[in-house]
C-alpha positions as CSV (number, residue, x, y, z in Angstrom):
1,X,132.7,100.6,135.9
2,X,132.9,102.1,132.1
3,X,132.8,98.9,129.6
4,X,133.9,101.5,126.9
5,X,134.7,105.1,126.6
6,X,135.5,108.0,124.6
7,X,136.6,111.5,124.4
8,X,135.9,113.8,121.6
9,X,137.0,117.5,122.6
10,X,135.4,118.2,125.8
11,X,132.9,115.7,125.1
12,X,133.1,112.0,127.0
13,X,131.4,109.2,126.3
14,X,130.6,105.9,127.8
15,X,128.7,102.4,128.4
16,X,128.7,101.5,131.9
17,X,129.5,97.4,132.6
18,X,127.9,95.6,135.6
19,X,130.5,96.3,137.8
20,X,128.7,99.9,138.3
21,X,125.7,97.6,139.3
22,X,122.3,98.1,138.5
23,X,121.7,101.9,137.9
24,X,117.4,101.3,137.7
25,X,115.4,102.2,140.7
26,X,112.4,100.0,138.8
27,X,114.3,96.3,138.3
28,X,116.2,94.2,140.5
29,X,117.5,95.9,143.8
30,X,116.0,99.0,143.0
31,X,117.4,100.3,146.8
32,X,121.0,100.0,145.3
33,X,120.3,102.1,142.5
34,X,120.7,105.4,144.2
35,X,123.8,104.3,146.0
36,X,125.4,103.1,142.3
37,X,124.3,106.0,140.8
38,X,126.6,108.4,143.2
39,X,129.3,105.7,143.1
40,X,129.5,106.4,139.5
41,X,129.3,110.0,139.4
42,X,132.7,109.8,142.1
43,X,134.3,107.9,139.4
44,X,133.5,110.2,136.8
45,X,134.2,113.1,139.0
46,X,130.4,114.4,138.2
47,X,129.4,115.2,142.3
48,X,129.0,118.5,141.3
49,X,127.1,118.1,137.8
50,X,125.1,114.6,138.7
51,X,123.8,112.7,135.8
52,X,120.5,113.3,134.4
53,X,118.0,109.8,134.0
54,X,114.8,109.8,132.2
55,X,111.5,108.0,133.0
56,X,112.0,106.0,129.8
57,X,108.4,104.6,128.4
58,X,109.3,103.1,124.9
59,X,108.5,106.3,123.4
60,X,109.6,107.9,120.4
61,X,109.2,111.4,122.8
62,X,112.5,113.6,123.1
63,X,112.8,115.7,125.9
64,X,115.0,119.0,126.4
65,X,117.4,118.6,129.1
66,X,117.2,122.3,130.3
67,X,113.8,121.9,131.1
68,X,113.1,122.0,135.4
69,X,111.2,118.7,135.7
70,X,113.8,116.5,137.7
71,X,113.1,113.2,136.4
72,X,111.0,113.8,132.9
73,X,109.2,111.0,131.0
74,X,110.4,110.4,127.5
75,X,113.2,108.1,125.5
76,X,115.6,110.7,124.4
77,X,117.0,114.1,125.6
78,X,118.9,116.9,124.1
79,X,121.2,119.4,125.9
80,X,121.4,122.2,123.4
81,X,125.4,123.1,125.3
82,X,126.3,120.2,126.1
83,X,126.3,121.3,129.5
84,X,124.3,119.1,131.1
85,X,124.9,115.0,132.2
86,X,122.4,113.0,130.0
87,X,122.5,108.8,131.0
88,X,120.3,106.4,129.3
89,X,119.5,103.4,130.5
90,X,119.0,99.6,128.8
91,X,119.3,96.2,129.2
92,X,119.3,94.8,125.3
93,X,117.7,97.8,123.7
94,X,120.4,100.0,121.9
95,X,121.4,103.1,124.1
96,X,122.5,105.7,120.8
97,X,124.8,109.1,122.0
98,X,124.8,112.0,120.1
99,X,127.4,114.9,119.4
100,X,126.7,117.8,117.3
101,X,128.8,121.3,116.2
102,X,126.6,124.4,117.0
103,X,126.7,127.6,114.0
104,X,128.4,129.1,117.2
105,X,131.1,126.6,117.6
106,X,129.5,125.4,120.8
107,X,128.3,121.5,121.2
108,X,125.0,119.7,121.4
109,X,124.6,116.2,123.3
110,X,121.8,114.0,123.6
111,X,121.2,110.5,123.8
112,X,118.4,108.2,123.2
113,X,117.0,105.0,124.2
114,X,116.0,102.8,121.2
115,X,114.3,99.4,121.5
116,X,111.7,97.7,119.4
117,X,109.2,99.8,120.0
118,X,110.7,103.5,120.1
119,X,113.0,102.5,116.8
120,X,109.7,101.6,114.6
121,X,107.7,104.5,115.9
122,X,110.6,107.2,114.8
123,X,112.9,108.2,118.1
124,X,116.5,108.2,116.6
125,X,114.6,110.4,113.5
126,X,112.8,112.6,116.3
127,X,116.5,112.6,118.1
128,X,117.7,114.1,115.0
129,X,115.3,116.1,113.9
130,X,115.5,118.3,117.4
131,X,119.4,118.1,117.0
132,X,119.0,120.1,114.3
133,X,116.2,122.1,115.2
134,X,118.4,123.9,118.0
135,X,120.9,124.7,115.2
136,X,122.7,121.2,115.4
137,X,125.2,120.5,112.6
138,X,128.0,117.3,111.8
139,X,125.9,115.1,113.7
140,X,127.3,111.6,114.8
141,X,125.9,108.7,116.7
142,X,127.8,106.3,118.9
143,X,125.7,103.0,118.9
144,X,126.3,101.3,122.0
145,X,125.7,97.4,123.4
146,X,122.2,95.2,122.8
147,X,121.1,92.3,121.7
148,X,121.8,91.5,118.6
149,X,120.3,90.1,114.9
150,X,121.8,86.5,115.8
151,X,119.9,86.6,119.4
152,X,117.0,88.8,119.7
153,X,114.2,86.2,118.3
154,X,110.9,87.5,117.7
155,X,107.7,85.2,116.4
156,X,107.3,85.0,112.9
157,X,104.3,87.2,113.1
158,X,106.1,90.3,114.4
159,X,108.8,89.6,112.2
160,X,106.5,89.3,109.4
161,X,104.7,92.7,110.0
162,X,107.7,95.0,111.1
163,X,110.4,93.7,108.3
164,X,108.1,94.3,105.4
165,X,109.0,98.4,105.2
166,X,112.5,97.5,107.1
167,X,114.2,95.5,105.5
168,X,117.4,96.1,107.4
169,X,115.5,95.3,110.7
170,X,115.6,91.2,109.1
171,X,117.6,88.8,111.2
172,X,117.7,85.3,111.8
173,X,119.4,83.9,114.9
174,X,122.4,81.5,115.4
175,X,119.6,78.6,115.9
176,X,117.5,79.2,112.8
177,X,114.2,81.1,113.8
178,X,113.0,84.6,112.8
179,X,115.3,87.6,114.8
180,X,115.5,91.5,114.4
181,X,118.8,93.5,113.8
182,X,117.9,96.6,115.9
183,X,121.1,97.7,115.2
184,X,121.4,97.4,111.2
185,X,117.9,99.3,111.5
186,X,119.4,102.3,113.8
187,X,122.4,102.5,111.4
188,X,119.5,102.9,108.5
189,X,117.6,105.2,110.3
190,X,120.8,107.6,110.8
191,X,122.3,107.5,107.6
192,X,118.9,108.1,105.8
193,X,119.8,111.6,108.1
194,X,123.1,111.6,107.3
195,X,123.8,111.2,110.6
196,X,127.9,110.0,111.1
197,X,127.5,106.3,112.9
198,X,130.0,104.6,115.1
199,X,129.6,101.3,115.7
200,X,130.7,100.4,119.3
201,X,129.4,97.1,119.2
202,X,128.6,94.0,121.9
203,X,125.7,92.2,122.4
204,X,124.1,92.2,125.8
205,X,122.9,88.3,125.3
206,X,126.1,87.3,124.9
207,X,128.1,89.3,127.0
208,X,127.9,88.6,130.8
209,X,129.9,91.9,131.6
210,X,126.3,93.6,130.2
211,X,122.7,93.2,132.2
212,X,120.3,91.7,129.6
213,X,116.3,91.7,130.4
214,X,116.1,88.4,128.1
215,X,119.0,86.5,129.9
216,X,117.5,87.6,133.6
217,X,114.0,86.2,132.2
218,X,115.4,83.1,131.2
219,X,117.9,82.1,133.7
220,X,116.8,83.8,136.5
221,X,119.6,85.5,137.1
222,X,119.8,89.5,138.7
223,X,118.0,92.1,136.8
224,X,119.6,95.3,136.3
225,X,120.3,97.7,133.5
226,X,123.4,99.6,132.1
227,X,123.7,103.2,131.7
228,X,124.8,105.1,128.1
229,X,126.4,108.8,129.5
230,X,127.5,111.5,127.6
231,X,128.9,114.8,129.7
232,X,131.1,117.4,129.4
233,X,134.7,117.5,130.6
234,X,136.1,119.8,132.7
């Protein structure tokens, strides 16, 4: 079910593959979602700490995790302990995990959702910014699967107007025509923070293990969308 995964301390990490299925309640099968969702929490062994989803909107808002609403809207969430099961969902945006050392020698997690729109308008810098605000230090950022610079094509126009200030956002694809590098421009964004950054690369366009909204559009084939987790072990 995990298409990669790692474990630093108590801290694990993960991208889920479709073989967990489509984790969305809005695309696709949206019944299913539920049913995947506990599936995955067996395999984690997380029954009794269930992972956390947001009501992502393409903001650049950053929610705290210990806060009561059940299912909050926002693109990024913090748990100042690490205590609590944060999951992100995409489907060719970047999903971007977060570790950082407390002044207490605790952890903080979070994990953000970063596509076109919450990347320009500032969520990985929000991300960080509220890392650090709850006493967050030694931050790194895993990077996880989406499209990439050689596939995401945009029209020449958007390209145009979001690549003037960025230019590490600049792409072209593997055919020629105007593209953005979501993931050059994260990896700008973090270091600018001197945020750590671990590439865990794959692109969701190219790889059929990984839903992709483009390739669904365009072929037709079932919509879903992978999960980015970060929980603490046991």
């Amino acid at each position: 079910m995990l298409w990669w995964q790692e474990q630093v301390g108590r801290v694990r990490l993960g991208f889920t593959s479709v073989t967990a299925g489509n984790l969305a309640h809005h695309v696709g099968d949206g019944g299913e979602a539920e049913g995947n969702r506990r599936r995955l929490e067996d395999q984690l062994g997380l029954a009794h700490r269930p992972l956390r989803y947001l009501n992502q909107v393409h903001s650049a808002d950053v929610v705290d995790a210990d806060s009561g609403d059940v299912t909050p809207t926002g693109d990024a969430w913090i748990s100042t302990d690490g205590s609590r099961s944060l999951a992100i969902m995409v489907a060719d945006c970047l999903p971007v995990l977060f570790t950082a050392s407390s002044r207490g020698g605790g952890v903080l997690t979070a994990a953000a959702h970063a596509g076109r729109p919450g990347l320009i308008s500032g969520v990985l810098h929000n991300t960080v910014s509220a890392l650090q605000h709850h006493g967050g230090r030694n931050i790194t950022a895993w990077i996880g699967p989406g499209a990439c610079g050689e596939c995401y094509e945009v029209p020449q126009a958007m390209f145009d107007e979001l690549t003037v200030d960025r230019p590490a956002l600049a792409a072209t694809t593997s055919w020629g025509t105007p593209a953005l590098d979501l993931r050059s421009e994260a990896r700008a964004i973090l270091e600018s923070h001197h945020v750590a950054v671990v590439d865990v690369a794959g692109c969701t366009i190219e790889n059929p293990t990984l839903f992709s909204h483009r390739v669904s559009q365009k072929n037709g084939t079932p919509e879903g969308r992978i999960a980015a987790l970060i929980w603490k072990a046991d």
